[in-house]
DRENPABA-366378 format. One line per 4 residues: number of its first residue (from 1); for each residue z, x, y of C-alpha. Coordinates in Angstrom, 1 decimal, m for minus. Each point is the difference from the previous one (the first is absolute). Layout:
<recs>
NUM> Z/X/Y ~ ... $
</recs>
This chain:
<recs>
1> m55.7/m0.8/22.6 ~ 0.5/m3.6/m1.3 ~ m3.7/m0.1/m0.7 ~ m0.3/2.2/m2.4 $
5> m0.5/m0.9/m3.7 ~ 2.7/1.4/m2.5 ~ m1.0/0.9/m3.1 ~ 0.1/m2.1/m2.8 $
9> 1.4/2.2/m3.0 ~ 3.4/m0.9/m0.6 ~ 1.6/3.3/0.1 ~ m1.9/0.6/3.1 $
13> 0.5/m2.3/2.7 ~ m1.7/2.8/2.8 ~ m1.8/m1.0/3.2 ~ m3.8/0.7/m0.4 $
17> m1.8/1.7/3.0 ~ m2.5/2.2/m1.4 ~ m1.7/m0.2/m3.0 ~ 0.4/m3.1/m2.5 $
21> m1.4/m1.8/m3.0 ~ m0.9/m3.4/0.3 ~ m0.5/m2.6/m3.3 ~ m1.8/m3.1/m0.1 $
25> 3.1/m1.9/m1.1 ~ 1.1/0.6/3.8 ~ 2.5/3.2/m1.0 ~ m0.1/3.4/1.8 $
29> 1.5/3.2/m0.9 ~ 1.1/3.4/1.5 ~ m2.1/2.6/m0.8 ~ 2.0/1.8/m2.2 $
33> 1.0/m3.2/m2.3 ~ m3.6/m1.2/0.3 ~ m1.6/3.5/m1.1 ~ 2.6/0.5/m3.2 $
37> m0.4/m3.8/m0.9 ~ m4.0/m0.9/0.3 ~ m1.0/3.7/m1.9 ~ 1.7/m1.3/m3.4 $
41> m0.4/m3.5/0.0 ~ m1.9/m2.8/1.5 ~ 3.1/m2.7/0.7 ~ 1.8/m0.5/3.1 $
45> 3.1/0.9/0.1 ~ 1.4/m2.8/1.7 ~ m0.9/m3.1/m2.0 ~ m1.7/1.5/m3.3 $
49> m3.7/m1.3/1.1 ~ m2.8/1.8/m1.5 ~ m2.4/1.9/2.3 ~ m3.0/0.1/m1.8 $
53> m2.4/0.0/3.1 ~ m1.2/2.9/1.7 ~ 1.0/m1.4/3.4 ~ 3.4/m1.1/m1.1 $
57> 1.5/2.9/0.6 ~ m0.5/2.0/3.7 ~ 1.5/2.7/1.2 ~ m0.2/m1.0/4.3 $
61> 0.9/2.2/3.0 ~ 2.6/m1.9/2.3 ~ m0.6/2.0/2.7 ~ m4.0/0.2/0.6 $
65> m2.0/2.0/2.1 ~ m2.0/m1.6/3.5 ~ m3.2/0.7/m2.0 ~ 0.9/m2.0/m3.0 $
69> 1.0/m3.0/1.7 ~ m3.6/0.7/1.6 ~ m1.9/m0.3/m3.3 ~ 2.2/m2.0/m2.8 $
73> m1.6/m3.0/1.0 ~ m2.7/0.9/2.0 ~ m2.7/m2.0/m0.7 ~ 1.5/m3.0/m1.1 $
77> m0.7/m3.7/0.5 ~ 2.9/m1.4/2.2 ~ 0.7/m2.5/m3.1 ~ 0.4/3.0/m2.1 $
81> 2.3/2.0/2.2 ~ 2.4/m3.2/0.9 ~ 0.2/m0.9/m3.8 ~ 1.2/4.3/m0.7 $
85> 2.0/m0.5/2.8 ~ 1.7/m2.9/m1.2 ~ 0.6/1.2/m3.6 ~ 1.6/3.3/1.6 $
89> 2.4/m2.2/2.0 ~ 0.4/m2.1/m2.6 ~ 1.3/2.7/m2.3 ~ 2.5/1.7/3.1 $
93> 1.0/m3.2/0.4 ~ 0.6/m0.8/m3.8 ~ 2.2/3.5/m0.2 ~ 1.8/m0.8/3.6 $
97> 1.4/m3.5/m2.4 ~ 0.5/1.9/m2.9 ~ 2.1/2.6/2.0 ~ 2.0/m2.8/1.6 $
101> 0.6/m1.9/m3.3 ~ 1.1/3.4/m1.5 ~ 2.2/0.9/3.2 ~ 1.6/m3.8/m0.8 $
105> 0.3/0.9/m3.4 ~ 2.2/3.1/0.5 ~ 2.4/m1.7/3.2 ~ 0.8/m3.0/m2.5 $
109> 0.8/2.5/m2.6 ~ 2.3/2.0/2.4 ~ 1.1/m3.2/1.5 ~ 1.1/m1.4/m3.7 $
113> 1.3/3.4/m0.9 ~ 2.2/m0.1/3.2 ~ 1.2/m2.9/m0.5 ~ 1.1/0.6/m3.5 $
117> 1.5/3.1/1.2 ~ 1.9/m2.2/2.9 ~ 0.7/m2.5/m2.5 ~ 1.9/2.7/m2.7 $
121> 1.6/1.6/2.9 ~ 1.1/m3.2/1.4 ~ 2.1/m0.6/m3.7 ~ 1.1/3.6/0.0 $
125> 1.3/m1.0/3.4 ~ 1.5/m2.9/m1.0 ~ 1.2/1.1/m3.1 ~ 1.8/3.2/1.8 $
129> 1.7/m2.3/2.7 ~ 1.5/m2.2/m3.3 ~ 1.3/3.7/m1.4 ~ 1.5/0.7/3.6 $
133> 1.6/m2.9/0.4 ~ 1.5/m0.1/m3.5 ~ 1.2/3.7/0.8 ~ 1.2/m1.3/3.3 $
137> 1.9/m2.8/m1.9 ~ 1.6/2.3/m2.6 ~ 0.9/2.3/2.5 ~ 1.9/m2.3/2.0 $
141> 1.7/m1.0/m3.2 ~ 1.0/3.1/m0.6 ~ 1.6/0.7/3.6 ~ 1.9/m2.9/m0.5 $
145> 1.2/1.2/m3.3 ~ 0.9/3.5/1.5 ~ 1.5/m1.8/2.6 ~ 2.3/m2.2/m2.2 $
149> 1.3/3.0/m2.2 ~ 0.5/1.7/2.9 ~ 2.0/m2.3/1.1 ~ 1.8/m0.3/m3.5 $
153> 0.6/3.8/0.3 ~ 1.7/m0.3/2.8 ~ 2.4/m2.5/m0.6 ~ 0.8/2.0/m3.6 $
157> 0.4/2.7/2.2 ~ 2.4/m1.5/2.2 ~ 2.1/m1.9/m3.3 ~ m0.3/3.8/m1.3 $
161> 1.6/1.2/2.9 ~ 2.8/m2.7/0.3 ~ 0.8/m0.1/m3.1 ~ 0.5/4.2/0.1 $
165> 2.4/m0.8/3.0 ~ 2.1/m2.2/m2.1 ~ 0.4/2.0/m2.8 ~ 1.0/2.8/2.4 $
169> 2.7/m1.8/1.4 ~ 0.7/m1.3/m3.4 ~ 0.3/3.4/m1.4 ~ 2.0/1.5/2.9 $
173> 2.3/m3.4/0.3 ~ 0.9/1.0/m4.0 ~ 0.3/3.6/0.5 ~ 2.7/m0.8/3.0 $
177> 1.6/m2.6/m2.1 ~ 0.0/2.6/m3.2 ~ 1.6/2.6/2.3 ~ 2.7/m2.5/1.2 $
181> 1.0/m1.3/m3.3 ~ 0.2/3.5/m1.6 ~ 2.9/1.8/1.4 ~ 2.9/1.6/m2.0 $
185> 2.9/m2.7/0.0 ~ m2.7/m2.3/m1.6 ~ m1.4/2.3/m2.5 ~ 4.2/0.9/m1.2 $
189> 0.0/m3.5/m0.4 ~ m2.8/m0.4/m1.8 ~ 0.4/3.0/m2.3 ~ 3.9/m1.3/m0.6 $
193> m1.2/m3.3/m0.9 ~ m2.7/1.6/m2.8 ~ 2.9/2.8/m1.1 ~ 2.5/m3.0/m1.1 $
197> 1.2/1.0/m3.5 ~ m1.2/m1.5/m3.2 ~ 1.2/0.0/m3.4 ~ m1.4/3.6/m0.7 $
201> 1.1/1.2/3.1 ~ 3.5/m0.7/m1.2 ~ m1.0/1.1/m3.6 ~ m1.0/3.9/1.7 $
205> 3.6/m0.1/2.6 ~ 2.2/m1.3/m3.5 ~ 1.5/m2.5/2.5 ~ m0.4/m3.5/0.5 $
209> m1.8/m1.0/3.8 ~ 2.5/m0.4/2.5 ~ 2.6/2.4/m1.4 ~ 2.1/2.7/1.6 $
213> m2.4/2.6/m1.0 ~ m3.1/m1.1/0.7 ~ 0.8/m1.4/3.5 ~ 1.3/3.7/0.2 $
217> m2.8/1.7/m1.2 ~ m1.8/m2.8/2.5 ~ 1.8/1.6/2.8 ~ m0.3/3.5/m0.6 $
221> m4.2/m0.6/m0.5 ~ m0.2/m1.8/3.6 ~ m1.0/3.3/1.5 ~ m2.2/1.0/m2.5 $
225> m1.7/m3.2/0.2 ~ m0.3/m0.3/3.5 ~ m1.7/3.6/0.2 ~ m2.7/m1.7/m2.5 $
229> m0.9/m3.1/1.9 ~ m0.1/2.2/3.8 ~ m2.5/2.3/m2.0 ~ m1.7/m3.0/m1.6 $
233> 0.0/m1.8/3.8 ~ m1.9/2.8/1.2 ~ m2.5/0.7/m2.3 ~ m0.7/m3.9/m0.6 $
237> m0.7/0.2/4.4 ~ m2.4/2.9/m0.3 ~ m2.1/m2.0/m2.7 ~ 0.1/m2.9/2.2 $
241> m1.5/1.5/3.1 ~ m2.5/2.0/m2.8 ~ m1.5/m3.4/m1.6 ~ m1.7/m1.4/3.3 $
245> m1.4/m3.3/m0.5 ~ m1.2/0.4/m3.5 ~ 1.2/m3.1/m2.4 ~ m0.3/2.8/m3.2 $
249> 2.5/1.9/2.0 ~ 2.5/m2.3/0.9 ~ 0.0/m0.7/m4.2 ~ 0.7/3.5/m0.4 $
253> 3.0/m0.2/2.2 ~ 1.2/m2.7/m1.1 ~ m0.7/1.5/m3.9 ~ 2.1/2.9/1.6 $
257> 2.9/m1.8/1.5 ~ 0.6/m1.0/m3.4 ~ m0.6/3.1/m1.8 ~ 2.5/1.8/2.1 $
261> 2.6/m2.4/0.0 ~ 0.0/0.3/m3.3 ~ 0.0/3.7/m0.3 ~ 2.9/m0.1/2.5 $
265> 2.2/m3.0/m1.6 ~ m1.1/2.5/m3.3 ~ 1.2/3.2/1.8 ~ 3.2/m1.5/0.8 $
269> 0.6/m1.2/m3.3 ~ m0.5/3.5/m1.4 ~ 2.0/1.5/2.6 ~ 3.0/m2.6/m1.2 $
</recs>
């Protein structure tokens, strides 16, 4: 009930409604807290007052019985009784404040500890939406960077692409024009023009260039020489078709062009 008493000690704090002990400094006790304080020492464990008197200290039943409200003031002068009467409402009175100054005391402390904890939470708040944001910010940045080297990709891809068209056509434009260039009246042309005779030439026949014998000897190779350059035709086609699109490869064939020309102007020299 709300007019009970509560018990003074600290660590207490428990409604009294049976026995309790009652000090003239206007404290009361439970009777647990009163018993193991008043047996050792004589001060009130509220506010440190000594308790010297023998009636400063009473241990009082809360709860009396019909015949003791009978006789505890039985006798009395009306004076005397109104005067113990107001010095017992007095003190509930006096504890009734005390409780509601304490009950203050603990909701301002729980209000100020509130509102520090809505105050920190309020900058962790605010703090966190900053961060978001931020994130938010750096994120978007980063789509758009995605988004622009996506974009670069693509268009690299696409050069890539065209640009490997081109050198497709390119490379099969040269192969056709290769094939067409290379046939066997140009290459006797070509291998008559590199097989003109020099000065050793006519040193190894013993006749000068332009003689009898030599445009014999001339005449009678023509065969010979023609057998070369259809077998050097053909083999110079194969390697064509073999090198692809590879730039190292068309320098080999071209390295090879010239290596057997020479071996067949060299062949046909021997053979003379």
């Amino acid at each position: 009930m709300d007019t009970d008493l509560i018990c003074n000690f600290k660590k207490c704090r428990k409604r009294l409604n049976a026995f309790a002990w009652v000090t003239s400094c206007s404290h009361i006790f439970c009777d647990e807290d009163g018993s193991r304080e008043f047996s050792n020492q004589t001060k009130c464990p509220a506010c440190d007052m000594e308790l010297e008197g023998k009636l400063d200290v009473v241990r009082v039943d809360l709860q009396p019985s019909e015949q003791y409200k009978s006789m505890v003031l039985a006798g009395q002068r009306p004076e005397v009784i109104m005067e113990i009467c107001t010095r017992a409402v007095s003190f509930w009175t006096y504890q009734a404040h005390q409780e509601h100054i304490y009950q203050e005391y603990c909701a301002n402390k729980a209000s100020e500890k509130v509102q520090q904890v809505e105050s920190y939470y309020k900058q962790v708040s605010a703090r966190s939406t900053t961060e978001i944001s931020t994130i938010q910010s750096q994120n978007n940045a980063l789509k758009k960077e995605l988004d622009v080297a996506k974009s670069k990709q693509n268009e690299l891809s696409e050069k890539l692409l065209e640009r490997s068209r081109q050198y497709q056509k390119l490379q099969s434009m040269y192969d056709s024009l290769r094939r067409r260039a290379i046939t066997p009246a140009s290459f006797e042309t070509a291998l008559v023009s590199r097989s003109k005779p020099t000065r050793q030439f006519e040193l190894e026949l013993g006749a000068p260039c332009g003689s009898k014998e030599t445009n014999l000897q001339f005449s009678s190779n023509k065969a010979p020489v023609q057998h070369h350059s259809t077998n050097f035709i053909q083999g110079r086609s194969v390697l064509g078709q073999e090198s692809g699109t590879n730039s190292s490869s068309k320098l080999a064939g071209n390295l090879l062009d010239c290596g057997l020309a020479a071996a067949v102007n060299r062949q046909a020299l021997d053979e003379d």
